[in-house]
C-alpha positions as CSV (number, residue, x, y, z in Angstrom):
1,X,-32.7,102.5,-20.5
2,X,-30.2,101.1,-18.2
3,X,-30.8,97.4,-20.2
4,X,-27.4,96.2,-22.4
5,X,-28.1,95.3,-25.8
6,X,-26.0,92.5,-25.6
7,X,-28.0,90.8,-23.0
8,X,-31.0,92.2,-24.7
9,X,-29.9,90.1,-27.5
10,X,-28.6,87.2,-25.8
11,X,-31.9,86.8,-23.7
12,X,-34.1,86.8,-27.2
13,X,-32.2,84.4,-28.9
14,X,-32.5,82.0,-25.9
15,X,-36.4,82.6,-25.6
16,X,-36.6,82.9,-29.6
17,X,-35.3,79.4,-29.7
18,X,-37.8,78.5,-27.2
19,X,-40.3,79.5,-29.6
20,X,-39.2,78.0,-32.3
21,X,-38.4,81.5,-33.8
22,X,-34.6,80.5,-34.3
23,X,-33.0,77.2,-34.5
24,X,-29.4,76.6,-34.4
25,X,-28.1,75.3,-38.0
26,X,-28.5,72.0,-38.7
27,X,-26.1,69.5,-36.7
28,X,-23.5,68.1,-39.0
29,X,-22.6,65.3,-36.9
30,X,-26.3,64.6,-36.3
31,X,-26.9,64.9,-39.7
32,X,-24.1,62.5,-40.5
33,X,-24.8,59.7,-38.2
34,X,-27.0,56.5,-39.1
35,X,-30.2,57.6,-39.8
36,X,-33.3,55.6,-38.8
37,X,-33.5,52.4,-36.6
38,X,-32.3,52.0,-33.1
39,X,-31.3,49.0,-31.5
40,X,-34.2,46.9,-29.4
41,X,-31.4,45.2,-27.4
42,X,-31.0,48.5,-25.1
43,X,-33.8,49.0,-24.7
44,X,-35.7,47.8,-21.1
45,X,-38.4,45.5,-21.2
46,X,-41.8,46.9,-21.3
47,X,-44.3,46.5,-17.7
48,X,-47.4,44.7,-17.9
49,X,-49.9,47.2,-19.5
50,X,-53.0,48.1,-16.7
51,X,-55.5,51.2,-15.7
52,X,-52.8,52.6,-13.8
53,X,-50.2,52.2,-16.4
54,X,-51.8,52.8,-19.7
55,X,-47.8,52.9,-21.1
56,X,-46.5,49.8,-20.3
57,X,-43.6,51.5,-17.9
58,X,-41.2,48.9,-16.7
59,X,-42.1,50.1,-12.9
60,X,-38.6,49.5,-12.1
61,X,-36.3,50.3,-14.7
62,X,-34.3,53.9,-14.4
63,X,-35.4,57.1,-16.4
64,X,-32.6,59.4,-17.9
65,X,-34.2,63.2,-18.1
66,X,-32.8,66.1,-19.7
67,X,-34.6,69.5,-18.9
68,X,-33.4,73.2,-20.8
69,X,-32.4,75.6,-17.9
70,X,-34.0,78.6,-19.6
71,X,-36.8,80.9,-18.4
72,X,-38.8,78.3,-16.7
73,X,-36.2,76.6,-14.8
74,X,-36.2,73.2,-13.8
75,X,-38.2,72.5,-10.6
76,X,-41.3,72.2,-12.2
77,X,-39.6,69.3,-14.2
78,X,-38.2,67.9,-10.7
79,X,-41.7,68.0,-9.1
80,X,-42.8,66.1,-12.1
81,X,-40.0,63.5,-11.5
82,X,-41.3,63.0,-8.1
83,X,-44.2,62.5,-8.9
84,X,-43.4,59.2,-11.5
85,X,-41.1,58.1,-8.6
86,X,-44.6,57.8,-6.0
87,X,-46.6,56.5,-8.8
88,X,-43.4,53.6,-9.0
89,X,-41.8,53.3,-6.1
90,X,-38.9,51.2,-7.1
91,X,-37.6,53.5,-9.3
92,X,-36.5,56.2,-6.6
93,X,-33.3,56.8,-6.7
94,X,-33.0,55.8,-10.4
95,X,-33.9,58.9,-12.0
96,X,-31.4,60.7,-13.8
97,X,-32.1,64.8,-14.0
98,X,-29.8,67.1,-15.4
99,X,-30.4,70.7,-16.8
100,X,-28.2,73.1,-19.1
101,X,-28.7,75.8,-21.6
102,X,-26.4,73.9,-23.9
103,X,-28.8,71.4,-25.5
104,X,-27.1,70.7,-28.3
105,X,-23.2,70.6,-26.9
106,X,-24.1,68.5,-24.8
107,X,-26.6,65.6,-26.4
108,X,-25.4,66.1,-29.8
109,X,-22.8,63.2,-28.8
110,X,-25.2,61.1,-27.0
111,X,-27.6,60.8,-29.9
112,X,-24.3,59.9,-32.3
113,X,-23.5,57.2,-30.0
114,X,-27.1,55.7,-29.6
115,X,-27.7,56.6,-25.6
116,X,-29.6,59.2,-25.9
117,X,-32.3,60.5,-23.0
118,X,-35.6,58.9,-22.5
119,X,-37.3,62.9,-22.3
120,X,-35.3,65.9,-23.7
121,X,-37.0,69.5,-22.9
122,X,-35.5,71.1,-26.7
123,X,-35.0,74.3,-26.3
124,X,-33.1,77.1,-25.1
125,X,-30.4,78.9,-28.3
126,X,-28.9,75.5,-28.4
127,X,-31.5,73.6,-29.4
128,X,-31.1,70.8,-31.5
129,X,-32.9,71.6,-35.5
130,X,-36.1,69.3,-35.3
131,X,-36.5,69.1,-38.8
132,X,-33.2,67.2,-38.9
133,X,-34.1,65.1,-36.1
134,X,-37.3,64.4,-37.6
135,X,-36.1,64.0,-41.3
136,X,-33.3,61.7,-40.4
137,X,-35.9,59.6,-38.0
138,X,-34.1,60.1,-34.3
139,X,-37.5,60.5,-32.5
140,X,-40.2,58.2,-31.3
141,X,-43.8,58.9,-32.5
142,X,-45.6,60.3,-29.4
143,X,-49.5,58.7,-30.7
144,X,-49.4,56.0,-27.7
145,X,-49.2,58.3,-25.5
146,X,-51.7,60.6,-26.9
147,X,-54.2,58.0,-27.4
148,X,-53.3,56.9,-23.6
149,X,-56.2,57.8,-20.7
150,X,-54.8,61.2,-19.8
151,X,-54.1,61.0,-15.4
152,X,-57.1,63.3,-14.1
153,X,-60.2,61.3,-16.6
154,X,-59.2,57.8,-17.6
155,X,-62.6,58.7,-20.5
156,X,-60.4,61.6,-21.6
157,X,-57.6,60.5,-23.8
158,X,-54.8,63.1,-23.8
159,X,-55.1,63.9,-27.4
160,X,-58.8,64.9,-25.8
161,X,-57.5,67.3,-22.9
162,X,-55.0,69.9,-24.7
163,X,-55.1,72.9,-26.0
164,X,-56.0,73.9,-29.3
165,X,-53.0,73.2,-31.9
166,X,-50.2,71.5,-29.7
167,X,-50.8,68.3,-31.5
168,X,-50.6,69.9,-35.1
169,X,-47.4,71.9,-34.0
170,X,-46.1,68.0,-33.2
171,X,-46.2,67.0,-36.9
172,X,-44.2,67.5,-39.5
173,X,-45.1,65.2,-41.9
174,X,-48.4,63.2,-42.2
175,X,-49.9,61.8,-38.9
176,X,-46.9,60.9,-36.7
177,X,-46.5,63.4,-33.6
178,X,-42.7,63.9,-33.0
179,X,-43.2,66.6,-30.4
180,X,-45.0,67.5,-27.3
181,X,-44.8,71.3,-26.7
182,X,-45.9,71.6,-23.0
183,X,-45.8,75.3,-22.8
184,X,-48.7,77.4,-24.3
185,X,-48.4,80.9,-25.5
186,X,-51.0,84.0,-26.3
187,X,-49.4,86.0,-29.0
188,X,-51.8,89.7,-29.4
189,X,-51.6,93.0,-28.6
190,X,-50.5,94.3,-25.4
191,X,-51.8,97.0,-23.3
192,X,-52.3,98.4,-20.0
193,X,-55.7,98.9,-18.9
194,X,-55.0,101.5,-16.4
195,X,-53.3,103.8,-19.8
196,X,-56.4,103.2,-21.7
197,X,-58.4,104.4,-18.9
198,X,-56.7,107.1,-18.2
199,X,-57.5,108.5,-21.2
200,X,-60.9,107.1,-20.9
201,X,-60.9,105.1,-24.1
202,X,-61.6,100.5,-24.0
203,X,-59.5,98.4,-26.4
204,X,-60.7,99.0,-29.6
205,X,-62.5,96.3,-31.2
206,X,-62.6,98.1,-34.4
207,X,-59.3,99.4,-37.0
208,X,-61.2,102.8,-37.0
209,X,-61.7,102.7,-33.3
210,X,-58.2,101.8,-33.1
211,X,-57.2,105.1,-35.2
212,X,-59.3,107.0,-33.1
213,X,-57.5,105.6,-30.0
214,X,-54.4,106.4,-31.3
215,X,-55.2,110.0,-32.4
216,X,-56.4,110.4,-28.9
217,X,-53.4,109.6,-27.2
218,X,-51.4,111.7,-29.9
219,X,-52.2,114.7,-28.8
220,X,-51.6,114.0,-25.2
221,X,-47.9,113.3,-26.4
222,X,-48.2,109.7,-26.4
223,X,-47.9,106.8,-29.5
224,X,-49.8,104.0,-30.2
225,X,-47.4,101.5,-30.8
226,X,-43.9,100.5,-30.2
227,X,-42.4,97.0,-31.0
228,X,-39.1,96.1,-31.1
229,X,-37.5,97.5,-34.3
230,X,-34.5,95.1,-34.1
231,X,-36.5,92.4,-34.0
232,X,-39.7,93.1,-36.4
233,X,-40.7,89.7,-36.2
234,X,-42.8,90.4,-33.7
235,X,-45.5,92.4,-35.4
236,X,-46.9,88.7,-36.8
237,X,-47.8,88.0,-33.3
238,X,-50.3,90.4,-34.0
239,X,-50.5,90.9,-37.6
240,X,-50.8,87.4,-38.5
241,X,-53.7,86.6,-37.0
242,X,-54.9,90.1,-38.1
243,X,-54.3,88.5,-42.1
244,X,-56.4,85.5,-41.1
245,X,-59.3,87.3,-39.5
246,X,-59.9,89.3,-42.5
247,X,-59.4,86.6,-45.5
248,X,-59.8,83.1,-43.3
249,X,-57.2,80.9,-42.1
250,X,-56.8,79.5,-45.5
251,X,-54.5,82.4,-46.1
252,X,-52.6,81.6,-43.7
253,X,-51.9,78.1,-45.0
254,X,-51.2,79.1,-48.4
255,X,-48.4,81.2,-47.1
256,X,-47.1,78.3,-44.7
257,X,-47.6,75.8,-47.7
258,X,-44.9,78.6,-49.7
259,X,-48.0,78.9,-52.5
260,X,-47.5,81.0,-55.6
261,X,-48.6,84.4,-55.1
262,X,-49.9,83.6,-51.1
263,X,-48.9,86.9,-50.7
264,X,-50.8,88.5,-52.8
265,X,-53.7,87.8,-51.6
266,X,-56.2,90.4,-50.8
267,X,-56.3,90.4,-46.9
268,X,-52.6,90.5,-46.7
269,X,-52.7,93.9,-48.8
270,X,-55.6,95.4,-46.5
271,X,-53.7,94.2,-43.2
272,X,-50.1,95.7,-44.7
273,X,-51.7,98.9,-45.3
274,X,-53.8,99.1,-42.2
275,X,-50.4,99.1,-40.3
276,X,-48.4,101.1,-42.1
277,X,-51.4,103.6,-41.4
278,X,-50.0,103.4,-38.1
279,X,-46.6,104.8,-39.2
280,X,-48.0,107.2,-41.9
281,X,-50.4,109.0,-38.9
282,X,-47.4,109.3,-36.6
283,X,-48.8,106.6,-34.2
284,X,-45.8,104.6,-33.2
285,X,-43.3,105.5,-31.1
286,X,-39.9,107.4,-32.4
287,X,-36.9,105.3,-32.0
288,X,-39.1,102.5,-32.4
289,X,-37.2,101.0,-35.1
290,X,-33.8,101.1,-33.3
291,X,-35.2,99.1,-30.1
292,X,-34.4,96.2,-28.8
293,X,-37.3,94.0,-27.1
294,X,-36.4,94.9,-24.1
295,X,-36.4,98.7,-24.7
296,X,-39.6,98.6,-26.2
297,X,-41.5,97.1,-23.6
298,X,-39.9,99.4,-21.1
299,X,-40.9,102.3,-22.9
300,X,-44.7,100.8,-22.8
301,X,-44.2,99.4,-19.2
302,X,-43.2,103.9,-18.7
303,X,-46.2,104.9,-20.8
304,X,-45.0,106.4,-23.2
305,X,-46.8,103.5,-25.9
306,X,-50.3,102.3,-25.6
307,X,-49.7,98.8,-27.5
308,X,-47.3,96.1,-28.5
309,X,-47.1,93.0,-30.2
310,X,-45.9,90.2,-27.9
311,X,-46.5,86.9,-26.6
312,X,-47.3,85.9,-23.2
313,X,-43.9,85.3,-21.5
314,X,-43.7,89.4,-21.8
315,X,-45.6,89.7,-18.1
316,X,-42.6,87.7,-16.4
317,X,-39.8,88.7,-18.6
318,X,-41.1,92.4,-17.7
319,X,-41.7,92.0,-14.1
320,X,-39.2,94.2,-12.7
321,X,-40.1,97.7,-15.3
322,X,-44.0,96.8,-15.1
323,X,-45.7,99.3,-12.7
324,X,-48.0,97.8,-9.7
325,X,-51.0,99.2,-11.4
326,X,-50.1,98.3,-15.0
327,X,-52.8,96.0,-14.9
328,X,-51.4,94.0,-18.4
329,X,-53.5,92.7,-20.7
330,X,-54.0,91.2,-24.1
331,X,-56.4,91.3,-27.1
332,X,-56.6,89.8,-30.5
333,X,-56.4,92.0,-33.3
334,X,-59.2,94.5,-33.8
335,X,-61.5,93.8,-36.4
336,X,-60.7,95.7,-40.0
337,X,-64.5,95.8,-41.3
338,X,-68.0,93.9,-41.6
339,X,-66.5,92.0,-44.3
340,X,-63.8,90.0,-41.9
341,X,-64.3,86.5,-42.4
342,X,-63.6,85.0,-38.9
343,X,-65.1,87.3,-35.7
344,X,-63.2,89.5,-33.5
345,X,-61.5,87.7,-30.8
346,X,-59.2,85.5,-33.5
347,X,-55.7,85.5,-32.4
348,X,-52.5,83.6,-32.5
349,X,-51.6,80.9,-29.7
350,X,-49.3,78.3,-29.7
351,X,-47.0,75.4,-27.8
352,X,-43.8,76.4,-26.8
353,X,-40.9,74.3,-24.6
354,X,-40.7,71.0,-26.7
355,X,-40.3,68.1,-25.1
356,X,-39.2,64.4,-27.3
357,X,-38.6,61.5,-26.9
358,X,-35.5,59.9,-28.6
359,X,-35.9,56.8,-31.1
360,X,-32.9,55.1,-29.0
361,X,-34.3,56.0,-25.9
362,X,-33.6,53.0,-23.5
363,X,-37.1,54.1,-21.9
364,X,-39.2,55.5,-24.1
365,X,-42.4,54.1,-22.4
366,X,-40.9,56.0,-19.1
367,X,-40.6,59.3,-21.1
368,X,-43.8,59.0,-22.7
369,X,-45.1,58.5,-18.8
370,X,-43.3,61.3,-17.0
371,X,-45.0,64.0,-20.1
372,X,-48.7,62.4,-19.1
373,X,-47.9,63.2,-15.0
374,X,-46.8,66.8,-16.8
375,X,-49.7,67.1,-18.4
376,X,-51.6,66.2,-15.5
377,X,-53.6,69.0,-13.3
378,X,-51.4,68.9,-10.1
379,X,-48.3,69.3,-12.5
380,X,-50.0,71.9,-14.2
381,X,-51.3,73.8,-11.5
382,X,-47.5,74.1,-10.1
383,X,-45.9,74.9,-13.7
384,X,-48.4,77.6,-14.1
385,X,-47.9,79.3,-10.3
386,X,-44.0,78.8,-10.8
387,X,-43.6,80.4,-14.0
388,X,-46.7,82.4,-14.5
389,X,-47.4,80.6,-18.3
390,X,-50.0,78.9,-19.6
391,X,-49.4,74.8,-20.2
392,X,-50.4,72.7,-23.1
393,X,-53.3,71.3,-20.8
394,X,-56.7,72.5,-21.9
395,X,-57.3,73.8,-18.0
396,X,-55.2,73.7,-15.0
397,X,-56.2,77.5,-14.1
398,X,-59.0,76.7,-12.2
399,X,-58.8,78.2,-8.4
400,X,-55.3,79.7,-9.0
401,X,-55.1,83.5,-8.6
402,X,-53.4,84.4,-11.9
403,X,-51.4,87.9,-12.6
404,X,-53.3,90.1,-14.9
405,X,-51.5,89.4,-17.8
406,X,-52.0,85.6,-17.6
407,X,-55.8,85.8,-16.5
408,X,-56.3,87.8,-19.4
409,X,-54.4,85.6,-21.7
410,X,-56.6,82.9,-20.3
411,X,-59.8,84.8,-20.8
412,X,-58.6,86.3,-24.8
413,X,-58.3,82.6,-25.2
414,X,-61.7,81.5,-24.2
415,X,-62.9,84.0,-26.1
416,X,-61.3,82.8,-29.3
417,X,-63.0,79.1,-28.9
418,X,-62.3,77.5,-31.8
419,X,-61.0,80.9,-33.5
420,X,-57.0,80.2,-32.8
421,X,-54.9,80.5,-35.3
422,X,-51.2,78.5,-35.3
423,X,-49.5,79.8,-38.7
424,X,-46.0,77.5,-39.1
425,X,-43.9,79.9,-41.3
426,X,-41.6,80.2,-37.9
427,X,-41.2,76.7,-37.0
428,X,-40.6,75.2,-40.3
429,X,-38.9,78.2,-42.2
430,X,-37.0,80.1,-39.8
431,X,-34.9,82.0,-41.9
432,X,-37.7,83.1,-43.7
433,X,-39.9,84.2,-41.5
434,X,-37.1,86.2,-39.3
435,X,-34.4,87.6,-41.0
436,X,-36.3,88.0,-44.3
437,X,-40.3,88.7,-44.1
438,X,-39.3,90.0,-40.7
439,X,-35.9,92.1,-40.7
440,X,-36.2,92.0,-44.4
441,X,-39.6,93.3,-45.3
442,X,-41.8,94.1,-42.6
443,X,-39.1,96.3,-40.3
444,X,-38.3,97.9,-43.7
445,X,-42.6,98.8,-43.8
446,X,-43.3,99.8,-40.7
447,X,-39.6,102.0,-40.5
448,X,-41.4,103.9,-43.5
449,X,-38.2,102.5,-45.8
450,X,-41.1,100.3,-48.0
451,X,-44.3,100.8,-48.9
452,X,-47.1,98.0,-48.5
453,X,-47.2,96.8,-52.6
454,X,-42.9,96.5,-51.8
455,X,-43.0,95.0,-49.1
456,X,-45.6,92.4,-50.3
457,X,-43.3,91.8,-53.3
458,X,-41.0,91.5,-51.3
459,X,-42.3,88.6,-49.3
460,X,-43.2,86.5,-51.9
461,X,-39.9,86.5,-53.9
462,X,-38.5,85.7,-50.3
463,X,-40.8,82.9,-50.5
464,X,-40.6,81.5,-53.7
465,X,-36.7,81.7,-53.6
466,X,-37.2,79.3,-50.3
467,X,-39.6,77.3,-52.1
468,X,-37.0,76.7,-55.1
469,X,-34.3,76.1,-52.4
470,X,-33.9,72.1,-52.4
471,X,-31.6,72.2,-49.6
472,X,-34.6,73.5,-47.7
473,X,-37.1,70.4,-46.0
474,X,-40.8,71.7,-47.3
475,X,-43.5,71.0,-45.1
476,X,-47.3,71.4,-45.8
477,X,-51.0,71.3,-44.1
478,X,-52.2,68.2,-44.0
């Protein structure tokens, strides 16, 4: 398909990471250094607390910023930047920006020698493992500035003004909120509404409707569904929020929390089989199991597949194989019967790009600041027109002419209301969730190789091994 598979490859682990899909192993030197504390000395003095500055910034003192130069670039952080320097003019000319895609090579050594940034952007294949910067306590808690006026509505704290989730994704344990994600992702199925009307069919709301849609397109020579078979840890984007429709989120957080026999819970079963319908009909695409993620949505950007599971960065990272009249869109899962316990419309979203603040930060406050002018409307407003994704801001859309993909993310969302689902599995268990429930069991299902009762067997001895694993950090609900 003209695409290398080495880029292919190279491009998901970066945005993986991103996601929090993949981490990179946990830093030894990190891990090694004192853990805890940081010394008050280096810090700058705090500014006198007001309306305008809800944080405290000393309104003089410099700002040291480090931004991941990944898919969305840096400008929307620089913007940002000048935006703090207009709200305090004497430090113009004091802040420091720098971007790379090597996180970790390069602040893995400032953290060990206590001068870390005041705001990192973690992400990227290099980021740095946040459960070890969390468990060996290298971050500041980001509750002040959540509890701070947010910049449009000084009644509106910024806890108040986000989307649903992003605080949650913050925590690891207890109440503390080590990280801001500032992106925001729609994980669903994919489509083209110009394919579906060609052959005069809507998304179908229903599993049988979405057999029947898939039989349709069948026998004019086209599949159902591709995904990318080298990466099968996509179909949770989809099938994930498909589990918690039918049994409740509670499901959900019994597999996250690594219960006994989570797997084996009843909705799991009917969702696992309801898929690997999809295979047993002849619905997904041939080949599918030996594409990349690329390839796959190439072949659905040409056609020749109806749906995919994917998240919302697929409209940008697509652009140049999506056709003018694609028109892209997304929809949660289809509903499997009467019996579902949360309405159709439930579907996955989440933060993405995840911003901290170091514990030795020399200004914290500043950090903290520059992440409330981000999550303010003008700063939103450009992120979203620069990189065509959704921010952690609760809004921002409003008079901006979106690209299909985005406007129907936006509008699968307000759907949803309070119906959005954030399973953890793939920010707190990586392996787990990627190269075992994903390459391991669910690839193996949907590539025929493993029947549903397997392949739910399968997941939960993956999952109680990681649960008996004490070298792995468990993490629960609250």
């Amino acid at each position: 398909m003209g695409f290398s598979s080495e880029v292919g490859r190279r491009d998901l682990i970066k945005r993986s990471a991103a996601l929090g899909l993949i981490t990179v192993p946990a830093m030894s030197a990190l891990s090694a250094c004192a853990s805890g504390g940081d010394d008050d000395s280096k810090k700058v003095d705090k500014g006198k607390k007001s309306a305008k500055n809800p944080l405290a910034v000393n309104e003089s003192a410099a700002l040291d910023v480090v931004i991941f130069d990944g898919g969305f670039g840096q400008q929307y952080a620089k913007d940002a930047e000048a935006e703090y320097a207009a709200a305090f003019p004497k430090t113009k000319g004091k802040i420091k920006h720098a971007a790379t895609q090597k996180i970790q090579t390069v602040l893995q050594p400032r953290f060990n020698g206590g001068t870390p940034p005041d705001l990192v952007d973690n992400s990227g294949a290099e980021q740095m493992d946040m459960g070890t910067l969390v468990g060996k306590n290298q971050l500041t808690d980001l509750t002040p500035l959540l509890d701070a006026p947010s910049l449009d509505d000084p009644n509106k704290t910024v806890r108040e003004t986000l989307r649903p989730g992003v605080v949650e994704m913050g925590q690891f344990d207890g109440k503390p909120v080590w990280i801001l994600y500032y992106a925001y992702t729609v994980y669903g199925v994919w489509y083209s509404k110009t394919n579906l009307a060609k052959l005069d069919v809507e998304y179908p709301e229903t599993w049988d409707d979405m057999l029947k849609v898939c039989e349709k397109a069948k026998k004019k020579g086209i599949a159902g569904w591709t995904y990318p078979g080298k990466f099968p840890y996509y179909l949770p984007f989809s099938l994930y929020p498909f589990i918690a429709k039918i049994g409740g989120r509670e499901v959900l957080d019994s597999i996250d929390n690594l219960e006994p026999n989570a797997w084996k819970h009843p909705a799991v079963k009917a969702a696992f089989e309801a898929y690997y319908e999809l295979y047993k009909k002849g619905y997904i695409l041939k080949g599918t199991p030996g594409l990349s993620h690329i390839e796959s949505q190439t072949a659905w950007n040409e056609g020749k597949a109806l749906f995919i599971p994917n998240g919302s960065w697929v409209e940008n990272e697509a652009k140049k194989t999506t056709p003018d009249d694609f028109q892209m869109a997304v929809s949660a899962p289809s509903s499997l019967d009467k019996s579902d316990k949360l309405p159709f419309g439930t579907l996955w979203a989440s933060g993405g790009e995840p911003f901290i603040v170091p514990k030795s930060a020399k200004n914290p406050e500043g950090g903290m600041e520059l992440l409330r002018i981000m999550l303010g409307e003008k700063s939103t407003k450009n992120f979203i027109k620069q990189v065509s994704s959704l921010s952690s801001l609760n809004g921002g859309t409003d008079g901006l002419d979106l690209p299909p993909g985005l406007a129907s993310a936006q509008e699968a969302l307000t759907k949803a209301g309070k119906n959005v689902v954030n399973p953890r599995l793939q920010d707190w268990y990586v392996t787990l969730q990627k190269q075992q429930i994903g390459v391991g069991a669910l690839g193996e299902m949907m590539a025929g190789r493993m029947t549903p009762a397997e392949t739910i067997k399968k997941c939960q001895k993956f999952a109680d091994d990681t649960a008996k694993d004490d070298a792995v950090k468990k993490y629960k609900h609250v």
